[in-house]
C-alpha positions as CSV (number, residue, x, y, z in Angstrom):
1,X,-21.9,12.0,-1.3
2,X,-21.4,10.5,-4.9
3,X,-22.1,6.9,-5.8
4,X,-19.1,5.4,-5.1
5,X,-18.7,6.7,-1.4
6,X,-22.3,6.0,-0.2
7,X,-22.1,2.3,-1.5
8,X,-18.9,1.7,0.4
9,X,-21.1,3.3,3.5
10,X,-23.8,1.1,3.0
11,X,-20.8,-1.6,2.5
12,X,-19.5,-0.2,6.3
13,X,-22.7,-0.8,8.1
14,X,-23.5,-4.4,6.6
15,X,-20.0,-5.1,7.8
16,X,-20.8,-3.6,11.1
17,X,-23.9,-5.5,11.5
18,X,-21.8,-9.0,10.5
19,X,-19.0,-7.9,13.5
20,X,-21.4,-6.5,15.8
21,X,-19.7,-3.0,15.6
22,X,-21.4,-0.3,17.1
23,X,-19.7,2.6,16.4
24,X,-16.7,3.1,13.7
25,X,-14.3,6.3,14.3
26,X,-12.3,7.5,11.4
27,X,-9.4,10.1,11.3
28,X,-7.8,12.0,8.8
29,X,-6.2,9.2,7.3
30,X,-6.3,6.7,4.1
31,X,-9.6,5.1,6.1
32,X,-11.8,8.2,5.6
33,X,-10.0,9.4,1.9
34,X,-11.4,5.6,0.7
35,X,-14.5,6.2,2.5
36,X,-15.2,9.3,1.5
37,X,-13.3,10.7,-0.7
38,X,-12.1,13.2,1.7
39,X,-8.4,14.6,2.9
40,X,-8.9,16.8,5.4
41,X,-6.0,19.0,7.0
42,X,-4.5,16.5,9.6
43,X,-2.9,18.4,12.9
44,X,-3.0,18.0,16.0
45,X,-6.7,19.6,16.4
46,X,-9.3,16.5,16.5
47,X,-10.8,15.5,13.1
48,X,-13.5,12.8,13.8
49,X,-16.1,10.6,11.4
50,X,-18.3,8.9,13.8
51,X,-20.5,5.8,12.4
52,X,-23.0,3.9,13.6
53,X,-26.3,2.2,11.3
54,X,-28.7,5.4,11.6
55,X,-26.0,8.3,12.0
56,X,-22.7,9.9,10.4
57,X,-21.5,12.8,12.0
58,X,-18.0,15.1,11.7
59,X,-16.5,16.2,14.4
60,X,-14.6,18.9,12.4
61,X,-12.6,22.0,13.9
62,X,-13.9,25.2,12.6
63,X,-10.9,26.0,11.0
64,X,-11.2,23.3,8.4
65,X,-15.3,23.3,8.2
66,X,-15.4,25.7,5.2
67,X,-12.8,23.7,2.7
68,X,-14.1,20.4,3.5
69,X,-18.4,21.3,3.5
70,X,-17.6,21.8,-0.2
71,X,-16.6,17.9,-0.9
72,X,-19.5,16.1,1.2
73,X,-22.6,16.2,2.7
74,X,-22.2,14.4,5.8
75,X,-23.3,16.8,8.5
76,X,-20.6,18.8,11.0
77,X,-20.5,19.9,14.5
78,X,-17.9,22.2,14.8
79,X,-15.5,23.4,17.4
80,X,-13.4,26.8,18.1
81,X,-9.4,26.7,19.0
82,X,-10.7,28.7,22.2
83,X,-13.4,26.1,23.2
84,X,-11.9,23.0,22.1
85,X,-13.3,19.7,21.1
86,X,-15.1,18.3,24.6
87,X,-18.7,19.5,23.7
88,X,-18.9,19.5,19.9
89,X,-18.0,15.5,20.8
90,X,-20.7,15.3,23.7
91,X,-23.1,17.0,21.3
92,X,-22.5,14.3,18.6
93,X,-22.7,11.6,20.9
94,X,-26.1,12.4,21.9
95,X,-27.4,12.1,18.6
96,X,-26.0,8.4,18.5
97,X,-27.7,6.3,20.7
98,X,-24.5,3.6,22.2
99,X,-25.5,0.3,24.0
100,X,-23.5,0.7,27.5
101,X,-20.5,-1.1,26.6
102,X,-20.6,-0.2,22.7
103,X,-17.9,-2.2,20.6
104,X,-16.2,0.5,19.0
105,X,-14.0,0.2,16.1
106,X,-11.3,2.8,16.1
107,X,-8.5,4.3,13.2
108,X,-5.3,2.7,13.6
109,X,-3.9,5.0,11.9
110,X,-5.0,8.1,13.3
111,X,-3.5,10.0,16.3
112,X,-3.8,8.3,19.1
113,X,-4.8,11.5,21.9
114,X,-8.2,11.5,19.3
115,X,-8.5,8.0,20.0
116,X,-8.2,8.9,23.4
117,X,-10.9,11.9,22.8
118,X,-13.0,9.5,22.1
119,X,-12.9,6.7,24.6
120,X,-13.1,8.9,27.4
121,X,-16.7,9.3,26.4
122,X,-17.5,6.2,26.6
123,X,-16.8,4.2,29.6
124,X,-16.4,0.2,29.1
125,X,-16.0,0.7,25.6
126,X,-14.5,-2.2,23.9
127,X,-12.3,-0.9,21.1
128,X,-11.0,-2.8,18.0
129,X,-9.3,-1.7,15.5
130,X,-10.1,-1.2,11.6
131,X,-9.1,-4.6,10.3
132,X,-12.3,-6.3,10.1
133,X,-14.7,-3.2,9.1
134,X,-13.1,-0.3,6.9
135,X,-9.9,-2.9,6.6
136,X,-11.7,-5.9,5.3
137,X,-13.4,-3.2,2.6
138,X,-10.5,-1.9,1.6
139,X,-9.2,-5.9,1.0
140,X,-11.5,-5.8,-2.1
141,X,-10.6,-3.2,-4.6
142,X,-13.3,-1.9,-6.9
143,X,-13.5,-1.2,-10.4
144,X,-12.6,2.3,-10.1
145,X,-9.5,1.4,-7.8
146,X,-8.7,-1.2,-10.7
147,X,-8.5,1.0,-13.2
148,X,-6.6,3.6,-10.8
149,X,-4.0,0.9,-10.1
150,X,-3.7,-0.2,-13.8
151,X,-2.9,3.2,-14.8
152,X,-0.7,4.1,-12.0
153,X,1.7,1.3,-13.2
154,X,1.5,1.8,-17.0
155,X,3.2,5.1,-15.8
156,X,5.9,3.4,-13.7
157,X,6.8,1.2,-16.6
158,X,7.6,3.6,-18.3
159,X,9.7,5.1,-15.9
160,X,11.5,2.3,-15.0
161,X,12.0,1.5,-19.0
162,X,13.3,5.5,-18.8
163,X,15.7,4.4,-16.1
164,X,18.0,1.6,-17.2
165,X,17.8,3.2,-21.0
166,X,19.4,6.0,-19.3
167,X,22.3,4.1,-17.6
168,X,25.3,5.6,-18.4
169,X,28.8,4.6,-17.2
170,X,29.9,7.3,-14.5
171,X,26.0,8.2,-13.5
172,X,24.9,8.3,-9.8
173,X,22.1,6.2,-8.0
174,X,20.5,9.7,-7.1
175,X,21.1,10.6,-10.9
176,X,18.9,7.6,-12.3
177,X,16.5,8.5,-9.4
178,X,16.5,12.0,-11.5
179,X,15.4,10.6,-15.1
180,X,12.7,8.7,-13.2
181,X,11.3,11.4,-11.2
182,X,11.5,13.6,-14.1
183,X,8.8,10.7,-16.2
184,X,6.7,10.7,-13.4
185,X,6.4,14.4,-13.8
186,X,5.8,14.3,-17.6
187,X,2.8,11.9,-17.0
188,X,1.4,14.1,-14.5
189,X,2.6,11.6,-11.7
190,X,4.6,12.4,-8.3
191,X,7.2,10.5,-7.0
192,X,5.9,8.1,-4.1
193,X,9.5,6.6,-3.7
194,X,12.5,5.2,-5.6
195,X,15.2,3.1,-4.5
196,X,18.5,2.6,-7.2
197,X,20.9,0.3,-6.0
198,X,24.2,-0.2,-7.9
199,X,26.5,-3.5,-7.4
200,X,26.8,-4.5,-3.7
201,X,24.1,-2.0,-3.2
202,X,21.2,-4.0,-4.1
203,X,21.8,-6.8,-1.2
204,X,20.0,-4.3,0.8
205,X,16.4,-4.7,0.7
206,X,15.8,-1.0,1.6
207,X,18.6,0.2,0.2
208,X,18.7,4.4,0.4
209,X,19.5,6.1,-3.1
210,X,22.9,7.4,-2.6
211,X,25.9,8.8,-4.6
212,X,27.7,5.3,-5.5
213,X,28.3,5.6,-9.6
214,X,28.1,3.1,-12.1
215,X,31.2,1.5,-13.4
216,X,31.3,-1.9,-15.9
217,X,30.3,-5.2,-14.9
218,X,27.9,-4.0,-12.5
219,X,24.1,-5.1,-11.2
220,X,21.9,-2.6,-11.4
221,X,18.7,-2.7,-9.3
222,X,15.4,-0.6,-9.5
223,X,12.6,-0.4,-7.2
224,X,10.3,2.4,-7.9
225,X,6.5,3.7,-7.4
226,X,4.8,6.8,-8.6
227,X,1.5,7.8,-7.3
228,X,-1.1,8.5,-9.9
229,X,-5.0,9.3,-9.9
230,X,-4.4,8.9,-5.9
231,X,-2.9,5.3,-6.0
232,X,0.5,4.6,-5.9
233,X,2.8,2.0,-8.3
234,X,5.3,-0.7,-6.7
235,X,7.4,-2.2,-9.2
236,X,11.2,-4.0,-9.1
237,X,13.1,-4.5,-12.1
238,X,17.2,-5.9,-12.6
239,X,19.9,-5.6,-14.8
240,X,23.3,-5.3,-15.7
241,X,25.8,-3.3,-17.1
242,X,27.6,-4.4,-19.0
243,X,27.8,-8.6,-19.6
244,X,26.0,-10.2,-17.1
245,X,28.0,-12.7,-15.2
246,X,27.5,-16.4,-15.0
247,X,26.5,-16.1,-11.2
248,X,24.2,-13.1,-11.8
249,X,22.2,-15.2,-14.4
250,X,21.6,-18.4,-11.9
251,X,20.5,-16.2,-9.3
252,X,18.3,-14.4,-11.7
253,X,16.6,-17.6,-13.1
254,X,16.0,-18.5,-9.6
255,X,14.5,-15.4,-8.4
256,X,12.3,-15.6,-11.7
257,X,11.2,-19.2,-11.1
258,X,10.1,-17.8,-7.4
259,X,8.2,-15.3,-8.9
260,X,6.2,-17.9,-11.7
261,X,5.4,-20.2,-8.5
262,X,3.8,-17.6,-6.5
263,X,2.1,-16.5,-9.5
264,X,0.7,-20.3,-10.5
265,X,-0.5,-20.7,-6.1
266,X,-2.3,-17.3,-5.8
267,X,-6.0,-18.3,-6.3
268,X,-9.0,-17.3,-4.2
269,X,-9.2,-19.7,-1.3
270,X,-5.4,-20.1,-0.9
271,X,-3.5,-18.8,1.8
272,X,-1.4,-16.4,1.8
273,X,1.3,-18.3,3.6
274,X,0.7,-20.8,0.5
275,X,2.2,-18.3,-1.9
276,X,4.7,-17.0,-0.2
277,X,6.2,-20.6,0.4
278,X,5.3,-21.5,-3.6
279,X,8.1,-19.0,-4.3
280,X,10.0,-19.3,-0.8
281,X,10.6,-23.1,-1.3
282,X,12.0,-22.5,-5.2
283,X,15.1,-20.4,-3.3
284,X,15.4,-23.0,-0.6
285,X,15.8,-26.0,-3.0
286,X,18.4,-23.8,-4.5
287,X,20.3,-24.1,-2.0
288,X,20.0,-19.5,-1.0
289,X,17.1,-20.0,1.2
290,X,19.1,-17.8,4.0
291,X,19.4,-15.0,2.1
292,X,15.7,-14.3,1.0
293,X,15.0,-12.5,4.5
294,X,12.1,-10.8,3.1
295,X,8.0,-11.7,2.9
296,X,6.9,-12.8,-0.3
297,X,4.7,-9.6,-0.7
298,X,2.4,-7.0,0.8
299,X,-1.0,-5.3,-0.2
300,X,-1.5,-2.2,-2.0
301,X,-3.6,0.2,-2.3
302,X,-4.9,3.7,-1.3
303,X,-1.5,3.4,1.0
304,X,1.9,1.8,-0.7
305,X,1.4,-1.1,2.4
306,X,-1.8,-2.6,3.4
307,X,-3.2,-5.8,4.1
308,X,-3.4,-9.0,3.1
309,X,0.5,-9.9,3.7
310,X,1.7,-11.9,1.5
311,X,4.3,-13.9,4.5
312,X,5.2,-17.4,5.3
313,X,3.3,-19.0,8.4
314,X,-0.3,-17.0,7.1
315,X,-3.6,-18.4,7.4
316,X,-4.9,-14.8,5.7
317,X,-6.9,-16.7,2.4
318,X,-7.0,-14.8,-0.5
319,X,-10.2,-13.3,-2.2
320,X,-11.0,-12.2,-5.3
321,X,-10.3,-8.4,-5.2
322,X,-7.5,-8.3,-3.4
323,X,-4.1,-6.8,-4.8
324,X,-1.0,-7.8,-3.1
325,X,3.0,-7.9,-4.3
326,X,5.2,-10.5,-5.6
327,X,8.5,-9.8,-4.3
328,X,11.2,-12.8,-3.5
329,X,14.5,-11.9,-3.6
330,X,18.4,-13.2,-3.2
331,X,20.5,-11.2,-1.0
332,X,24.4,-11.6,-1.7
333,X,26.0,-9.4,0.7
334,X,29.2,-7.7,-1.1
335,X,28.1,-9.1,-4.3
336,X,24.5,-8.0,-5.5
337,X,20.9,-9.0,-4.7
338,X,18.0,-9.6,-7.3
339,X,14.3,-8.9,-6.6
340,X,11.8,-9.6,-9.3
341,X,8.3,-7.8,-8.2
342,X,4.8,-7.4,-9.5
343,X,2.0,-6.0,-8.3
344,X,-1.0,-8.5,-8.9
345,X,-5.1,-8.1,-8.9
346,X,-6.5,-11.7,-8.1
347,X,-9.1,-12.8,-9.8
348,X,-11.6,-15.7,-9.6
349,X,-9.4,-17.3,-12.4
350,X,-5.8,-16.2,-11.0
351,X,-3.8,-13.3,-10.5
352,X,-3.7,-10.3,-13.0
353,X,-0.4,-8.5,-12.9
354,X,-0.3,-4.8,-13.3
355,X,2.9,-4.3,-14.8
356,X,3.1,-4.3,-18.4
357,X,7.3,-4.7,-18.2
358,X,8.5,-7.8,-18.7
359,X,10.2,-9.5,-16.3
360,X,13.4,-9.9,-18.7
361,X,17.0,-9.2,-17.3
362,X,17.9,-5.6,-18.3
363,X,20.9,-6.0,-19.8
364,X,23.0,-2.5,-21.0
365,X,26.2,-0.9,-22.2
């Protein structure tokens, strides 16, 4: 196991000593690839890391054993299609000795007949999920995930740069999608997802990239990510084409000023309820506070959404470490909605913002 993957290990079991955690189970999900670099074929055959402080153990069908031995030593016990999981499981169990009501912390993400599996083994098991041992790890982003992040957004700007350059009167949504999938792809990135939203379009927060073209005097709306050295980018940028009405401009100053508040709150110690009413407030005051129906933000990481929530009501507070979005938005319906996002890092001095792309109106044609 390399450096990186045993000290979030040793980072696990500290954890699990602070929680009183006996045993942590881990699927093939984002939970094991961040702690151990690992992405095992995920079907419906059991794939199990089991934890505790003296013992790691696979429970890993035979099928897969080969392709994953290669990537780690953390020892196996394998199982046949034709036997199935029961005894490989029992076996490992035995070599983990389990208080009689062990508090066991199980994957929320992964299926839940393993969870299941598992539990039927251990009668008066109390089970918790993830979100105070791998969860509360994966809070704090490292200097390698940094510099992951960092790069995975240096691409996305310039995709998104790509994008409204590329705006042409006539074009589809799916076409601009095109020209910023095709970046991703020169910069050895893959697409992770990418919304366009034209005019009335983008008063839908999830809008779905469709066919609507681009005619003059219209919003134009981008929301993008690529993923990139195995993190993913989460970016929104706005425009126009054309000459931006007076409307679109007030709204857009609004949004903007939402954005600066939250940025100026987020500090280590501060809730996360705190920012998102620093930039919810701004768009009340203005008189649109109905039509920001959103959270302020979410975390990012290893997976596009992960905790801490950046949502109004939170008593989550913020740590140096964690990286979370920016997000606020207006929502015209039949008109146009603006959403101004970064992605941030906080540091002990503030938040660092990933993107390089200004937050400046795009304004073409």
């Amino acid at each position: 196991m390399s450096a990186i993957y045993q000290t979030r290990l040793t980072k696990l079991r500290a954890k699990m000593r602070e929680t009183e955690t006996d045993l942590v189970a881990v699927g093939p999900t984002s939970h094991l690839a961040w702690l151990t670099g690992l992405d095992p074929h995920g079907d419906e055959r059991p794939v199990l890391l089991l934890i505790s402080q003296e013992h790691a153990e696979f429970l890993m069908p035979a099928l897969n054993a080969d392709s994953v031995r290669q990537h780690t030593d953390i020892p196996f016990t394998t199982w046949a299609d034709a036997n199935g999981p029961h005894a490989a499981l029992d076996e490992i169990l035995s070599r983990i000795p389990l208080p009689e009501n062990p508090r066991v912390a199980l994957d929320e993400m992964m299926r839940s007949d393993f969870s299941f599996l598992l539990l039927g083994k251990l009668p008066g098991a109390q089970h918790v999920f993830q979100h105070g041992a791998i969860g509360a790890l994966r809070k704090i982003k490292d200097a390698s995930e940094h510099a992951a992040l960092k790069a995975t957004h240096q691409v996305n700007d310039i995709a998104l740069t790509a994008a409204f350059d590329g705006l042409r009167e006539g074009m589809t949504e799916r076409d601009v999608a095109d020209v910023i999938a095709a970046t991703y792809a020169s910069h050895g990135a893959r697409v992770e997802f990418i919304n366009v939203a034209f005019g009335p379009n983008g008063a839908f927060p999830h809008h779905h990239t469709g066919d609507t073209r681009l005619t003059r005097e219209m919003a134009v709306q981008i929301d993008c990510g690529c993923r990139h050295m195995g993190y993913p980018a989460d970016n929104t940028r706005c425009g126009w084409f054309g000459t931006p009405s007076v409307e679109y401009t007030k709204i857009f100053d609004i949004v903007e000023r939402a954005v600066a508040a939250a940025l100026a709150t987020a500090q280590p110690g501060v809730t996360s309820g705190a920012v998102d009413a620093a930039a919810r407030d701004v768009i009340i005051d203005a008189g649109y506070g109905d039509t920001f129906v959103s959270r302020t933000g979410h975390g990012l990481g290893l997976d596009l959404h992960e905790k801490p929530d950046i949502v109004s009501g939170s008593d989550v507070v913020l740590e140096a470490g964690n990286v979370f979005s920016i997000e606020p938005g207006i929502y015209l319906l039949d008109q146009f909605g603006i959403r101004l996002e970064e992605i941030v890092i906080l540091r002990d001095d503030g938040p660092e913002v990933y993107s390089d792309l200004p937050r400046d109106m795009f304004v073409r044609g």
